[in-house]
N, C-alpha and C positions, 0 to 999 in steps of 0.2 A: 406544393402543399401550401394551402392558405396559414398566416400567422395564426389565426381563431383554431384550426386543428390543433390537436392533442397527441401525444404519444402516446397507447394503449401502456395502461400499466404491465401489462403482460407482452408487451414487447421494449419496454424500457427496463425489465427485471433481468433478463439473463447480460444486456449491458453493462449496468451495474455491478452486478455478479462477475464477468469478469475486471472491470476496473478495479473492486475492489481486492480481487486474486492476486492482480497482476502489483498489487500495491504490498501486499504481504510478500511476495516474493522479493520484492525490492528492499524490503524492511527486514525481511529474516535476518537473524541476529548475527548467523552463520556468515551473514554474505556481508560483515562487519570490516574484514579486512579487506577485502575487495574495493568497500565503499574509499577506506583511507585511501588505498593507494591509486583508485581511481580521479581521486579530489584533492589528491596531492598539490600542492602548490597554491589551494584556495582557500578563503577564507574557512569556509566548510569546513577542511580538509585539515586546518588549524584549528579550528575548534575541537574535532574531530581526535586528531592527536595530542590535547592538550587532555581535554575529558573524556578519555575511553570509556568508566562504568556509567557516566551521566547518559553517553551517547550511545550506550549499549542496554542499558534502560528502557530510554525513549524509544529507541527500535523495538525494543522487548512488548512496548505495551501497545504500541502502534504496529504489530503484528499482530499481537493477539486479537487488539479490535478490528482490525484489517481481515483476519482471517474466521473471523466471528461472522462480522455482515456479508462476506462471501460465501458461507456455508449457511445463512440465513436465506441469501437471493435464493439458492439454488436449493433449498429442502423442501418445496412442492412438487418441484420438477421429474420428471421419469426419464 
């Protein structure tokens, strides 16, 4: 594929659509503990434990908008 080619918008939408899915799921607020104890021992993971409702927040609103553009990619679609 030459650099001057383009990705069809209609073939770069259901990509996006999952990226952004796959980013909510990551972000689900649910999967808060997991993150700690995943990140344990990192800087993250100290932040993390130091600010739970900050960190629990930020996930909250970055799931919502995560799970907004994933249900936007994919609302034309059949």
């Amino acid at each position: 594929m030459n650099s001057s080619e383009r990705v069809s918008l209609e073939t770069r939408k259901p990509l996006t659509g999952y990226l952004w899915g796959a980013l909510a799921v990551l972000t689900c607020p649910c999967h808060l503990p997991i993150l700690a104890v995943v990140l344990a021992g990192t800087t993250a993971g100290a932040f993390l434990g130091e600010h739970w409702g900050i960190a629990a927040l930020g996930l909250t609103g970055l799931f919502v908008l995560s799970l907004a553009r994933a249900m936007r990619a994919f609302k034309g679609r059949s």
